[in-house]
N, C-alpha and C positions, 0 to 999 in steps of 0.2 A: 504494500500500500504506500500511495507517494505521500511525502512529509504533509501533513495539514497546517495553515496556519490561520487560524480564527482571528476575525478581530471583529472588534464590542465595544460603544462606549464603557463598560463596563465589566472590571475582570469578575470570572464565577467566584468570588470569593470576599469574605469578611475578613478584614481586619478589627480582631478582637482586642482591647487591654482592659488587665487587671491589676491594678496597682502595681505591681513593677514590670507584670509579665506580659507578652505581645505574641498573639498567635495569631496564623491565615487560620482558617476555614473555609471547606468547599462550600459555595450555597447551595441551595437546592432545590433553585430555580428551574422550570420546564426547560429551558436553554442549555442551561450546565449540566443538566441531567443528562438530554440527550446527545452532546458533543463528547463528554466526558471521555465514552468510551473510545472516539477512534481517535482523538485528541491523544490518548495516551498509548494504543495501539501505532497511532505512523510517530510516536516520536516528535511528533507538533510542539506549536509554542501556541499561545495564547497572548491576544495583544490589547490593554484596554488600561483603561484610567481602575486603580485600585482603590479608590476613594481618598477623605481628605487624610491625610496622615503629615498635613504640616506641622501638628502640635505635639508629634513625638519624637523622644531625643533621640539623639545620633544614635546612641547604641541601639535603641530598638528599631530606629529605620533599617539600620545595616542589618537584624535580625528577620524584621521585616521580610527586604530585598533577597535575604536569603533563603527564609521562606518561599519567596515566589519563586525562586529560581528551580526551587528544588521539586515545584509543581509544573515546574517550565511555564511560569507567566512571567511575562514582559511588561513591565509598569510603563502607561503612559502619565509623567505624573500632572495635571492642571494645576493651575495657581487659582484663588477664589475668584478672580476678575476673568478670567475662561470661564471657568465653570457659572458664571453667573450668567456671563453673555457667552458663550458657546450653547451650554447646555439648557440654561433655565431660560433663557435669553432666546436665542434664534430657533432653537431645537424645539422648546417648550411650550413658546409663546407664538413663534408663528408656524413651524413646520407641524406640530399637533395640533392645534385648533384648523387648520388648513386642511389635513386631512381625515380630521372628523366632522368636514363641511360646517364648522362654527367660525364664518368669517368674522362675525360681527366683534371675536374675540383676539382678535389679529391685531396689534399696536400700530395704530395711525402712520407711524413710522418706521423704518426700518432701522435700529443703529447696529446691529447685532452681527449683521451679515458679514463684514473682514472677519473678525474674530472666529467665527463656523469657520469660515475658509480658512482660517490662518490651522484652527485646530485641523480639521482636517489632512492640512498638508500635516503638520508633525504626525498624524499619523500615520499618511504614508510613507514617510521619508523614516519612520520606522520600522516598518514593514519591510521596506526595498534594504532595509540596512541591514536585517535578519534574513533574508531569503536566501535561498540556494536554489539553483536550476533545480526542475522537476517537481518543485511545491506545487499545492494547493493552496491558494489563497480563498477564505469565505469569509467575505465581510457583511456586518450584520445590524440593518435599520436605518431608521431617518436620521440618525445625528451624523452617520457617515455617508450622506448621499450621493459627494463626492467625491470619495477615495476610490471608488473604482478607476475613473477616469485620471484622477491621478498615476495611480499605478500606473496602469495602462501607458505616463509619460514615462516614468521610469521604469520600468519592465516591461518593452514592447511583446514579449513571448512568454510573459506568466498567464497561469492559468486562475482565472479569478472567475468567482460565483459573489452574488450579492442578494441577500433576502432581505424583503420588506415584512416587516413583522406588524404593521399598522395597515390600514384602509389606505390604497391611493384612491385619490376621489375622480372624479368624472372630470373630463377637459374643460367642461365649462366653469368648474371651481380653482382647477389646477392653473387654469393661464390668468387666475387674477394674480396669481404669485408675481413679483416685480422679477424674479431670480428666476424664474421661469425654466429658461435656456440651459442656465449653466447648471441645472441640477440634474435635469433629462440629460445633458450629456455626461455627466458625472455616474448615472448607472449605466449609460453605454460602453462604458470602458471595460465592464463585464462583459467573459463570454456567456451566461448563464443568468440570469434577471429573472427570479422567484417572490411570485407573491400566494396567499393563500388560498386565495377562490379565480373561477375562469372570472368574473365580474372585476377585478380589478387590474385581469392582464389587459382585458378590452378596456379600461380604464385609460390605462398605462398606455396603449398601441395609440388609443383616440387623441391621445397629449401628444404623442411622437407624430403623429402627423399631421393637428394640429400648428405645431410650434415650430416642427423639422421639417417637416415634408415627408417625412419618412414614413413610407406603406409596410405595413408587418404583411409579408407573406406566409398564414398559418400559425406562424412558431417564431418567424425568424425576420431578423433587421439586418439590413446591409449597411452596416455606416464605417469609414476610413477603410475601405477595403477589408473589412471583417465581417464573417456574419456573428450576430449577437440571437441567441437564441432566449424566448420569453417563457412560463409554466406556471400553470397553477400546483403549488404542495402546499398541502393543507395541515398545519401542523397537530402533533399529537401530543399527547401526556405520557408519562412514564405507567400504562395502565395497570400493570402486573402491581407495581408499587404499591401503588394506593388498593386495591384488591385486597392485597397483606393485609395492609394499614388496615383497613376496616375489617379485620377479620379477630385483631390481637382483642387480648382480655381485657386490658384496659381502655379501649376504645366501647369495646360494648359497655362497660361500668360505664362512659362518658353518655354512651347511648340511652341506658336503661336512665340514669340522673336527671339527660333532659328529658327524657318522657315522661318522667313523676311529676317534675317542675310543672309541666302541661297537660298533668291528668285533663281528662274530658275536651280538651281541645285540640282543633288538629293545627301543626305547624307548619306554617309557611316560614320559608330561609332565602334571603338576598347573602349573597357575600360578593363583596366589591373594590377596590380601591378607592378611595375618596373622590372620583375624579368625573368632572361634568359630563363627560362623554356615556359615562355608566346609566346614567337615565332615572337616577334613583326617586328623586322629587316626580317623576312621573308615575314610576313604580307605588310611593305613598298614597298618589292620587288615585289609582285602581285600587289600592286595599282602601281605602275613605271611602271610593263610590258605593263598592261591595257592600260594605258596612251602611251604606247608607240607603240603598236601596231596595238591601235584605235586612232587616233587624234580626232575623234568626239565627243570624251569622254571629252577632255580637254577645261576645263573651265565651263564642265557642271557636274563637280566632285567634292567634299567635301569629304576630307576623316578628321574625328575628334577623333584624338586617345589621351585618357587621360590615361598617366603615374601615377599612385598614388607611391611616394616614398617607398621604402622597405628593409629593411637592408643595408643602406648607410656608416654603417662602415666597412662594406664586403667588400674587395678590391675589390672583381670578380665585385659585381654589381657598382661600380663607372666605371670601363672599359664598360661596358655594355651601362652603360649609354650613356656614350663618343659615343660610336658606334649609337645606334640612333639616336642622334644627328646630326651626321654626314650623315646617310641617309638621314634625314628631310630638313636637308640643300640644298644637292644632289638634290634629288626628287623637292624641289622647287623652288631651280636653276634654273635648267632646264625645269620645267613645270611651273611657273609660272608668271603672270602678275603683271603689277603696279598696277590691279584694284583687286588679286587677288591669293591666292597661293592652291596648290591643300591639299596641307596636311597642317591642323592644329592642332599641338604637346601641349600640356598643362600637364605641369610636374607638379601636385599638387593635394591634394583631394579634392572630392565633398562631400557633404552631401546627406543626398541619396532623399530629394528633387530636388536636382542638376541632381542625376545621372536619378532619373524617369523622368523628363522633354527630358533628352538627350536619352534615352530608346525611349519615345514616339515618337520625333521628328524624330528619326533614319529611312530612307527607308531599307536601309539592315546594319545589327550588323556581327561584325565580331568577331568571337573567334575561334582563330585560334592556340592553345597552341600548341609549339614540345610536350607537354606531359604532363596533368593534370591528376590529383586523380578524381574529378569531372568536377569543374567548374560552380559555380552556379551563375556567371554573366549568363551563356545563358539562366539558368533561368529567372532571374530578368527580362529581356529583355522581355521574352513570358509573362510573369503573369503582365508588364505594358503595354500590349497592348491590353487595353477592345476593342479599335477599328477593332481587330481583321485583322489588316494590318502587315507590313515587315517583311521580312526575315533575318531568319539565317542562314549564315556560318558557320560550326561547323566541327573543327578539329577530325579526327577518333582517335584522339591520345588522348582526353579529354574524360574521364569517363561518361561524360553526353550521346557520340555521343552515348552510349547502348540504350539509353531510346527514344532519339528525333528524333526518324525516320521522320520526317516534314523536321528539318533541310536540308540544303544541306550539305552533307556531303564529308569532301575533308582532301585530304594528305597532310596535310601544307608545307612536304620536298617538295612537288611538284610542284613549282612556276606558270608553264604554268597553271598547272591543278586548280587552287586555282584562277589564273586571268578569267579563264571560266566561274567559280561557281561566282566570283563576278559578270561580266557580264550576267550570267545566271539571275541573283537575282535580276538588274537592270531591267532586261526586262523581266520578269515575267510578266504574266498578271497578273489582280488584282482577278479575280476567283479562279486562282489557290495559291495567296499569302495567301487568306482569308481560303480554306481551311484547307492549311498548319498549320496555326496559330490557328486554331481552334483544332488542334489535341492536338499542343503543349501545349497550354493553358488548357486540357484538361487534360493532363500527368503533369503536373506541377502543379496544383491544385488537382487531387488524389493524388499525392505521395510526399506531403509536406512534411516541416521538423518535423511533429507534427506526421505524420506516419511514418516517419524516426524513431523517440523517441520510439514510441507506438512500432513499429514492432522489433526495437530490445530489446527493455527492456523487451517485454513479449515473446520473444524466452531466453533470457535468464531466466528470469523467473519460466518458464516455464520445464529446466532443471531439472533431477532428482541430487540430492544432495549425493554426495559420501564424506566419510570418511575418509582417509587417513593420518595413521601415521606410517610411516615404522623404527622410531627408534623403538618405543614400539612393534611393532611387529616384529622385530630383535631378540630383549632382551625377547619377552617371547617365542617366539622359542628356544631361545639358555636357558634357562631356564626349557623347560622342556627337555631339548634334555639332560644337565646335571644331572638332577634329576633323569634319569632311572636306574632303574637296569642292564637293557640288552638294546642296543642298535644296528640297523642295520641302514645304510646308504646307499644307493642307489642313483648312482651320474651320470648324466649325463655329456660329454666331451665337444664337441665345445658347444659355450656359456654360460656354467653354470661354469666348472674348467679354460677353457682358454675363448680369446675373439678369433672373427673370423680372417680368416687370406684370403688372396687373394687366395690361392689354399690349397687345405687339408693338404696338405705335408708340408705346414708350418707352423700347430699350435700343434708340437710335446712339449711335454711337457716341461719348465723347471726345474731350480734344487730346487727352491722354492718349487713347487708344488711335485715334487719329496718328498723333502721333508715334506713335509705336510700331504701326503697320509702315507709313512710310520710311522708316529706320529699317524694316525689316527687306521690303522693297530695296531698300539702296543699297543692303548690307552684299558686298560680291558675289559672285556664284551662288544667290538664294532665288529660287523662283517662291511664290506665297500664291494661294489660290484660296477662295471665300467659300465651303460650301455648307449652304444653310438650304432649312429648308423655306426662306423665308420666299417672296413673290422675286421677278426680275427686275419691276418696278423699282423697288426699297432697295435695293445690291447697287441697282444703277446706279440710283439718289443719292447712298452714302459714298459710294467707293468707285463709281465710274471715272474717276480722273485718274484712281493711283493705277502703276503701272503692275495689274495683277490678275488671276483669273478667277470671273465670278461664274457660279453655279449655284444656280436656283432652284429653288422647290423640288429636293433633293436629288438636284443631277436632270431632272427633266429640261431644263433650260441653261445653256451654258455658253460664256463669252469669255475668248481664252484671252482676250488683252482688251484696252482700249481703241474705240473705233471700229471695231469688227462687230460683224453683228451681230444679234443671239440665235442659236440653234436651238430646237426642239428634238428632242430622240424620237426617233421615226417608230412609227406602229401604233402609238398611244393615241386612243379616243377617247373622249369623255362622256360619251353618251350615257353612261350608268348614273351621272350624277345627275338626271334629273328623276331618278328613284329616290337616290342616297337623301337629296335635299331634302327632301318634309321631313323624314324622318331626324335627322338634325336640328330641322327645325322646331318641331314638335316639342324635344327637350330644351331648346333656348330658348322656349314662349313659358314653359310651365317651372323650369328652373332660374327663378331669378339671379343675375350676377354672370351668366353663363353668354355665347355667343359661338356665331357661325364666321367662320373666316374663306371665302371662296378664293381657291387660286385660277391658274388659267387650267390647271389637268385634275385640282384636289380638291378637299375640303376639310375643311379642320374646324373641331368643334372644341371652344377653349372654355376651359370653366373655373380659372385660377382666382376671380372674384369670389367663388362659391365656397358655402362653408365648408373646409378641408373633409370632415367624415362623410358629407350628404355627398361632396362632389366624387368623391371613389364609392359611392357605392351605385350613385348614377352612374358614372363610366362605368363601370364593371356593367351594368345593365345594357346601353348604349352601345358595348361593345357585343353582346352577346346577340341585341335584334340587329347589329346590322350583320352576323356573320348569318346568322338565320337566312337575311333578306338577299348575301349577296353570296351564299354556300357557291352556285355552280357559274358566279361569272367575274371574269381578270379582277378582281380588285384586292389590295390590302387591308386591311383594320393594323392601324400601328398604336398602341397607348404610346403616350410623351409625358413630359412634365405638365403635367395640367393641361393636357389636350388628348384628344383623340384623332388623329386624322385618316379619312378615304382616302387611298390613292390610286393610279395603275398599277396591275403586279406587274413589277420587272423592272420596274421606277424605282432607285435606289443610290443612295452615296457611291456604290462601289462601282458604279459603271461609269464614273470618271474618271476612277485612276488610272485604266487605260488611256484612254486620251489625253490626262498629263501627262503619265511617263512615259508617252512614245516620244515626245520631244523632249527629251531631256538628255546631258548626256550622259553615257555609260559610268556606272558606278556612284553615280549620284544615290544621295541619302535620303529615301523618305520618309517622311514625318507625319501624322493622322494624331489631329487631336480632337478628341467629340466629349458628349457627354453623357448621351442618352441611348437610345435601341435603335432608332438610325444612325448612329454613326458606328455599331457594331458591323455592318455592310460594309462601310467604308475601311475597317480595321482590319475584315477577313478581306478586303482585297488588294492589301499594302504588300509589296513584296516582302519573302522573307526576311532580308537583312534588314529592313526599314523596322522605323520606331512607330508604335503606337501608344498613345496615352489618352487617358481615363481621366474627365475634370470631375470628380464627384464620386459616390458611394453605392455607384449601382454596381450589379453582378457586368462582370466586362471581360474581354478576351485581351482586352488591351496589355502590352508587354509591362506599362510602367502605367502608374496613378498618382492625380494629385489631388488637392481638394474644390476644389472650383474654378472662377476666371482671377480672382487675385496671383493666386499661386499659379494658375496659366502666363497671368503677365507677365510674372514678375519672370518663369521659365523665359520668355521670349524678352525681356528686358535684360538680363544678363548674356541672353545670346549676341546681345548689338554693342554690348560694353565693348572697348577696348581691350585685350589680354593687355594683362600687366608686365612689363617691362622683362 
């Protein structure tokens, strides 16, 4: 097995002191639980902030450090001004509330963001410091969103996986982020991008091509010449554990205890973190309606919600607090006895003997989040009940509700509907509680956290290993492209010279690139030829003066110099396209943002105004009725960047490379630069010694890749430099 090396805001373990003495401990965290094992099988390291440990003295730091060492964890250690804006700061305040779609709780401003990033990089630059060829790198959650893409600078050829342990939210909440950009490309730097349910890869792909432009094909992203692969793993609990746990003797003492406590009543059980996301002021408000709607209920009800404290220097969650409190009060005000109160609030943690006994004891558990990544209390809950008794309430908004079709499953926004499902789960027969639970228990013990580990470590694994280094392959392009004798250049327009623009007629050229073709032009033995698939009209209007050859509307129209005249490739009709047109049109009348572009042989339908997920799923449509419509006669269907275009079959980049390099002379160097699926025509018909190059992130045959027209220019701006002395 290759080395692992983990890394976490947070190393698995406590730093314990007791008056003079300082011990690690492992935690016992579902995370630590289930890495534990291969963590210590490949010989891995472990990489994470170990908590504060500024207030103990040298000698027990050094015992400390030795401590970790001897568990193989790697301190990263924060200083209180990181951790306040790193972690509680950018992490806490805006990247949590951001993906449990509570923007309203997002701070007006941003000041937090260097400091993320700055953490960030020390954590990569620790990583890359530790690595050896052949590791596993798995980096884990929102505080490190982008350490992938870090690495990724420094370790062009590691192999890195990144799981999201939280909700990513839908693109419509993710692109109000100002950081938008740099985060998506921060888990592209993963070959492997893991979140828990299929609902948040489609999340996640809607953000990337939203924001990127980048279409997920199935599973997979093409971005820097890499494919980056997407999946849903759903994580699990240690279920065997807790099984135990709820089997030992003094669990049942803690079981038999609480059920005296509640003779005559049946118990309901929340267990939670403090934290607004959890839904609990809603959850008070279906045990209140209950009670209020049934009076028969009352006094024959126990509801027992334990708070475990959470980010208490968070202002948001001390307001929060308050607020519970204040229902708990409410609620047994008004519903309760001097012999008796219906909600009992216990703001503090248990040990997870504590919580198994309360698991056991529990007739229905509630978990009811506004909106969980999983939620593996609802686990715990199934995997301690060998009894094979109570029911769950389980929020649709909790990543679990994918898996636990047993549960009853409810809209926590929905107060009536939530007070039903309580009442449902009260009066359940006991036939149908036992079967429920047995399914549960059944789904929770296959898809442990041990197959959580197992399934995604050997999807990544499992990956094929690509190469990538695009400065070296920059510089030995522009190296051989210098060293020829005769040189020919063939250049395609939108996306390889300019980037795209919202409609054609706005990415006319500037006076840079103006200038830069005419340097290219003048530069000795270079011939330079234009081929786009733009109109003849637009090729003449920008470039009809420089001495070079334009080809239009991909190769159907071509003028090898100025003053000569344009030629059409012989055979081509257009008669098909007065089918093609409605139907084109059809979609630019009912898709707003969208339009028809006629050439003199084509048609291209562009839809780069349109909102990025609606306009790929109309193309994909678009494309499907015209192959329908046009199955048995000469045409093409090409997707492009934000277009679709009809053309003639046989009409193509590549049948001009014939015609320029019949004139050229022997041994001369060809060059093909494109971007897109027409220019992959042009690449397969470059001779074999000539160069091809790739401006962007598509799948390409191309010899060498860059990343767009910047890094295009700038290739052809050092080709006109002077060599140095």
């Amino acid at each position: 097995m290759s080395r692992l090396l983990l890394v976490s805001n947070r190393l698995p373990v406590t730093v314990k002191v007791e008056k003079d003495s300082v011990a690690v401990v492992r935690s016992a965290g579902g995370l630590a639980t289930g890495l534990r094992r291969p963590h210590e099988r490949s010989g891995g390291l472990w990489i994470g902030w170990p908590g504060d440990v500024s207030r103990l003295s040298d000698a027990q730091r050094s015992r400390v450090e030795a401590q970790l060492a001897e568990q193989r964890c790697v301190p990263l250690h924060l200083t209180s001004s990181e951790v306040n804006r790193y972690y509680e700061g950018y992490s806490n305040r805006v990247l949590w509330p951001l993906c449990h779609y509570m923007l309203d709780r997002i701070p007006r401003q941003d000041r937090d963001w260097e400091v993320y990033r700055k953490v960030n990089e020390r954590f990569a630059d620790l990583v890359a410091k530790h690595y050896q060829p052949g590791d596993i790198i798995w980096v884990h959650d929102y505080q490190l969103m982008l350490v992938p893409g870090l690495l990724r600078q420094r370790l062009p050829e590691a192999r890195i996986g990144y799981f999201h342990h939280i909700p990513f939210p839908s693109s419509e909440v993710f692109r109000t982020l100002p950081r938008r950009d740099e985060l998506l490309k921060g888990l592209l730097g993963a070959d492997l991008v893991g979140f828990h349910t299929v609902s948040y890869v489609r999340h996640f792909s809607g953000s990337l091509l939203r924001q990127l432009g980048l279409d997920t094909d199935v599973d997979c992203i093409t971005w820097e010449g890499r494919q980056v692969r997407v999946g849903a793993f759903p994580m699990g609990i240690d279920a065997d554990a807790f099984d135990t746990l709820a089997r030992e003797v003094g669990v049942l003492e803690d079981v038999a205890s609480v059920r005296r406590g509640a003779e005559g009543q049946r118990l309901l059980l929340g267990i939670d973190r403090l934290d607004y996301t959890k839904g609990i002021p809603r959850r008070l408000l279906a045990v209140q309606r209950l009670l209020e709607r049934e009076p028969s209920w009352r006094g024959r009800l126990r509801f027992v919600q334990v708070a475990v404290p959470s980010r208490t220097q968070v202002e948001a969650y001390a307001t929060y607090r308050e607020q519970v409190n204040e229902l708990v009060g409410r609620i047994n005000g008004q519903y309760g006895t001097v012999q008796n109160v219906p909600v009992h609030y216990l703001f503090r943690s248990f040990n997870e003997k504590q919580l198994a006994g309360l698991y056991r004891a529990a007739d229905v558990m509630l978990v009811t989040p506004v909106r969980d990544g999983m939620n593996l209390v609802a686990k715990e809950f199934c995997a301690c009940r060998p009894d094979d008794d109570g029911v769950l309430v389980l929020s649709e908004f909790a990543g679990a509700a994918d898996e636990m079709r047993g549960a009853l499953v409810v809209n926590t926004y929905d107060i009536e509907a939530t007070a039903d499902a309580i009442e449902q789960a009260l009066k359940m027969p006991e036939t149908e509680r036992r079967e429920r639970m047995r399914g549960l228990r059944a789904q929770v013990k296959a898809h442990d956290v041990h197959w959580w580990v197992s399934h995604f470590l050997g999807r990544l694994q499992g990956l094929p290993t690509v190469s990538v280094n695009r400065a070296k392959e920059g510089a030995e392009a522009l190296a051989r492209m210098k060293s020829a004798e005769h040189l020919a250049l063939m250049l395609d327009y939108d996306g390889t010279l300019v980037g795209f623009a919202p409609r054609p007629e706005l990415a006319a050229p500037d006076d840079a690139l103006q200038a830069l073709l005419a340097k290219l032009v003048a530069r000795p033995n270079t011939t330079v030829s234009v081929v786009s698939g733009r109109p003849r009209e637009t090729l003449q209007a920008w470039f009809g003066t420089l001495p070079m050859g334009l080809h239009a509307e991909h190769g159907l129209w071509s003028r090898p110099a100025p003053g000569l005249p344009w030629k059409m490739l012989e055979g081509v009709t257009p008669e098909w396209k007065a089918a093609a047109r409605p139907v084109l049109d059809e979609f630019s009348a009912r898709i707003p943002g969208s339009f028809v572009e006629e050439k003199s042989a084509s048609l291209a339908w562009h839809y780069r105004q349109v909102d990025p997920e609606f306009g790929a799923i109309q193309s994909r449509e678009l494309r499907l009725k015209l192959a329908e419509t046009f199955a048995r006669q000469p045409v093409d269907i090409l997707p492009g960047d934000k277009v679709v275009e009809v053309r003639p079959h046989g009409v193509h980049k590549g049948r001009v490379v014939d015609s320029v390099t019949r004139a050229l002379a022997p041994g001369t160097l060809v060059v093909a630069m494109g971007d897109d699926r027409t220019d992959e025509d042009l690449f397969a018909a470059i001779p074999e010694d000539g160069i091809t190059i790739h401006a962007g992130n598509k799948p390409t045959r191309a010899t060498y890749r860059v990343s767009g027209p910047q890094e295009v220019r700038a290739l052809l701006a050092a080709l006109v430099e002077p060599s140095p002395e």
